[in-house]
C-alpha positions as CSV (number, residue, x, y, z in Angstrom):
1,X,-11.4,16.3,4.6
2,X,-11.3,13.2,6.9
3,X,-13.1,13.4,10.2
4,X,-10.8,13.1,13.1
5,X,-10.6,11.0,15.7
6,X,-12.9,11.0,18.5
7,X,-10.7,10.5,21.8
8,X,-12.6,7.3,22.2
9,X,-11.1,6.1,18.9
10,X,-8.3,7.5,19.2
11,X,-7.6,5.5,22.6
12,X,-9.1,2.3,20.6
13,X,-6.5,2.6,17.9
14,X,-3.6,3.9,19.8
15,X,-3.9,0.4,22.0
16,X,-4.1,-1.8,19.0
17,X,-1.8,-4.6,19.3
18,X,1.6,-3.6,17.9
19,X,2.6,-6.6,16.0
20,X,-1.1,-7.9,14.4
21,X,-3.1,-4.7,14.8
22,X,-5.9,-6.3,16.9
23,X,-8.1,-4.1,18.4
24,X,-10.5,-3.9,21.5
25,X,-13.4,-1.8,22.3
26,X,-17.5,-2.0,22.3
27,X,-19.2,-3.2,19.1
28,X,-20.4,0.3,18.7
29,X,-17.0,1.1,18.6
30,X,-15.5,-1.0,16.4
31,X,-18.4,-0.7,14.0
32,X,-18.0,2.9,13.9
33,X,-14.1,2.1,13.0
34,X,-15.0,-0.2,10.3
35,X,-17.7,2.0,9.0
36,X,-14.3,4.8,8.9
37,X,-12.3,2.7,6.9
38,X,-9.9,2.3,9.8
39,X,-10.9,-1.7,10.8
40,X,-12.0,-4.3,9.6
41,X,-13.5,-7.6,11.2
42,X,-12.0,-11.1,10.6
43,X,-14.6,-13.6,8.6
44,X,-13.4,-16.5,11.0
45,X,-15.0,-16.9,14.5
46,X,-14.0,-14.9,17.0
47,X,-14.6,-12.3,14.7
48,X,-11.6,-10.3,15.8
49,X,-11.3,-6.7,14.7
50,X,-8.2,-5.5,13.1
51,X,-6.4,-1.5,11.9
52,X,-6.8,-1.7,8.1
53,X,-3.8,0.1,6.4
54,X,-5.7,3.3,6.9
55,X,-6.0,1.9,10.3
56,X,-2.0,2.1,11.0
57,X,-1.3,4.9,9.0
58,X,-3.8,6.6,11.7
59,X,-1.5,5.7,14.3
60,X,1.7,6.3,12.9
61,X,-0.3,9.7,12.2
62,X,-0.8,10.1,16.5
63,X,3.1,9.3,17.0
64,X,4.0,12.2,14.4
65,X,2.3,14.6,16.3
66,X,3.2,14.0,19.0
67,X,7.0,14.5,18.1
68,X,8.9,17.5,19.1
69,X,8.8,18.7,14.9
70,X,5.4,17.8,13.3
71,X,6.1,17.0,9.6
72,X,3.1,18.0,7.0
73,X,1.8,14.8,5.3
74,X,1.5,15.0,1.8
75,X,-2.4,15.9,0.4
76,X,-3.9,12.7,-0.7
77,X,-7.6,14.3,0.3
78,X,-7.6,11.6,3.4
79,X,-6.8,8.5,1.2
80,X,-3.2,7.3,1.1
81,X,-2.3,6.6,-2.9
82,X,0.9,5.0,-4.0
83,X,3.1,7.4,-7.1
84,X,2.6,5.2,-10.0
85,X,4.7,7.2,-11.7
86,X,3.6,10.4,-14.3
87,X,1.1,11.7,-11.7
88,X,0.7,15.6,-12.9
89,X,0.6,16.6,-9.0
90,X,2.9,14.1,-7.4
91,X,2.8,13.9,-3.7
92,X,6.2,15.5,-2.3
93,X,9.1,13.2,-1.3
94,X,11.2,13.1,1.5
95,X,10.7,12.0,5.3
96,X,7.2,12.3,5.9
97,X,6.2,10.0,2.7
98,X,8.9,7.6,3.2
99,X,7.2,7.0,6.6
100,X,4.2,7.1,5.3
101,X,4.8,4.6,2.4
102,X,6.9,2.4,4.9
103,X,3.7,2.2,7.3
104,X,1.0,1.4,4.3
105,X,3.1,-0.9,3.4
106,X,3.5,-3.0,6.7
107,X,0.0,-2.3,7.0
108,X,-0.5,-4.2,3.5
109,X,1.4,-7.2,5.1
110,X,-0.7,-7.5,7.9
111,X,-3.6,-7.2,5.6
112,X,-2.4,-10.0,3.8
113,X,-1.8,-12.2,7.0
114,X,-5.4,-11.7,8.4
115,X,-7.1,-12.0,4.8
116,X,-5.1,-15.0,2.9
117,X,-6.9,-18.2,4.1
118,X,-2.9,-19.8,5.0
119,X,-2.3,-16.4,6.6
120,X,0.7,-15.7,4.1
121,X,2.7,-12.7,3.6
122,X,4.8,-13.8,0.7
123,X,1.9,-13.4,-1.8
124,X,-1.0,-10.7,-2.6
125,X,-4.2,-10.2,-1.3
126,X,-7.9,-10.3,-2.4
127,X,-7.3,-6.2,-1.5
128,X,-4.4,-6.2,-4.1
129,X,-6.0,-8.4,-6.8
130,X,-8.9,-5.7,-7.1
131,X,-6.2,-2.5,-7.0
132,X,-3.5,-4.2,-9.0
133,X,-1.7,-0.7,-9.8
134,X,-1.9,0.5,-6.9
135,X,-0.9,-2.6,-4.9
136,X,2.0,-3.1,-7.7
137,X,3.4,0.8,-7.2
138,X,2.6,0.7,-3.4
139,X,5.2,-2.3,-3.4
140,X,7.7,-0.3,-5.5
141,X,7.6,2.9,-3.9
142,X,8.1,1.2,-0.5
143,X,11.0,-0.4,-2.0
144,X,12.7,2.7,-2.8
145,X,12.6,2.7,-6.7
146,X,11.9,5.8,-8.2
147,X,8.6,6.6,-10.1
148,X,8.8,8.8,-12.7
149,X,8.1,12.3,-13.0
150,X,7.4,15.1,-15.8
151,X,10.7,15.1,-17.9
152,X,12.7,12.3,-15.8
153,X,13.0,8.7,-15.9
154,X,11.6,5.8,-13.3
155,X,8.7,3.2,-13.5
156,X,5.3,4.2,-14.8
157,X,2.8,1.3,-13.4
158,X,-0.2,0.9,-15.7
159,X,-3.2,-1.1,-16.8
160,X,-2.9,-3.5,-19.2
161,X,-6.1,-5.3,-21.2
162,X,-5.3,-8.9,-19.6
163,X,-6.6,-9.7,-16.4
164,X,-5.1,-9.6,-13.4
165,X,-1.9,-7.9,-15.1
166,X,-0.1,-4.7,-14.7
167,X,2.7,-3.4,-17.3
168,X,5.7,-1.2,-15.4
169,X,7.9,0.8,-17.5
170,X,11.4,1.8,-16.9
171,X,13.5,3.2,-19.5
172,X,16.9,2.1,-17.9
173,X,17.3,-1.8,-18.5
174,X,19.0,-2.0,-14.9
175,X,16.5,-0.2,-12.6
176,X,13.6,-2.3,-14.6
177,X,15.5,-5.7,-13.7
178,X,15.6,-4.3,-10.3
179,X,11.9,-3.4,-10.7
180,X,11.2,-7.3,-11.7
181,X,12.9,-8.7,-8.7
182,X,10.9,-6.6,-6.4
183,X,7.5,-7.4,-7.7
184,X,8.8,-11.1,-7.6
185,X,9.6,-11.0,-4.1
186,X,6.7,-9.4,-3.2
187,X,4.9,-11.9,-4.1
188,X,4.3,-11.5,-8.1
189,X,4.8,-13.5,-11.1
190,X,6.8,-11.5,-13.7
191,X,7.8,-11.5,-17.4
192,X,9.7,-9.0,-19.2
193,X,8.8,-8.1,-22.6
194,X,9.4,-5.9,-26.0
195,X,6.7,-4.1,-27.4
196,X,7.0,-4.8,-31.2
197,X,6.3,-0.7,-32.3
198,X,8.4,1.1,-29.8
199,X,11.0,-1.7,-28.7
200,X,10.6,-0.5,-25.6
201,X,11.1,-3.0,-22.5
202,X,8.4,-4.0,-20.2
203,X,7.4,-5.7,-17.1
204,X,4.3,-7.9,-17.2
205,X,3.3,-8.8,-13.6
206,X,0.2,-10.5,-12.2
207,X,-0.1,-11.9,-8.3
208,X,1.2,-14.8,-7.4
209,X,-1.8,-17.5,-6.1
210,X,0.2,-20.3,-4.5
């Protein structure tokens, strides 16, 4: 299980900056959040520390406690994991993972705005090139599209032998051109395709550079 917060830590990431997730505290501090996952520190002079996704789901973790009905997050064993669809143990939906889906993936966007040399939002991040099915099904599931489960339809985001290329499936035609024009305006380049055994139809979709 994930260590908790020591109250110093806790104070750290609870004052973080609401809108860039900037944080202040010692350098022991801040190393030891780093070291957690939790921050990270900006390759540009000042060398500014910043809540990694973790970072802000840690926070939006405080604020759920703290309300009058504490919701049960769902068991990811401390790590947060987009549903790429198929999982055999799913994580339950409802309340507590939309807001847990919504805050990774605002976290993602500030990720992106720190670690893209331009500081974009509008394309994906070194992060996202190296977890390309998890960064393409993280931006699904936060869009509400529906991954698929044992015996039902919705997108199933998986590897593909090209590089930097993920292939989503969606057996209705309609929710996969929905699918496309997500992906596309989250930043990814995509082409839909027929696979020439099955005829079934495809999304091929790598990140956008420029």
């Amino acid at each position: 299980m994930t260590r908790p917060l020591t109250a110093a830590q806790r104070r750290i990431v609870d004052a973080a900056d609401p809108g860039t997730g900037r944080l202040r505290g010692t350098p022991a501090q801040l190393a030891a959040l780093v070291k957690r996952g939790l921050a990270f520190r900006h390759p540009r002079p000042p060398h500014d520390h910043f809540l990694t996704p973790a970072g802000h789901r840690a926070r939006e973790a405080e604020v759920a406690e703290a309300a009058p009905e504490p919701v049960k997050e769902p068991d990811t064993n401390g790590v947060f994991a987009a549903r790429v669809g198929g999982e055999p143990a799913a994580p339950a939906s409802g309340p507590a993972r939309l807001r847990e889906v919504r805050g990774a993936w605002q976290g993602m966007l500030e990720l992106r705005r720190m670690t893209n040399t331009d500081g974009a939002t509008d394309r994906p991040c070194g992060w996202e090139r190296t977890h390309l099915v998890q960064a393409a099904a993280l931006a699904l599931e936060a869009a509400g599209h529906r991954p698929a489960t044992e015996g039902e339809g919705g997108y199933r985001v998986r590897e593909t032998p090209q590089p930097e290329a993920v292939a989503v499936y969606e057996p209705d035609g309609t929710a996969l051109r929905a699918c496309a024009a997500t992906l596309e305006g989250a930043g990814w380049q995509v082409g839909e395709y027929t696979e020439p055994r099955t005829r079934a139809r495809y999304l091929l979709a790598s990140p956008r550079r420029v």
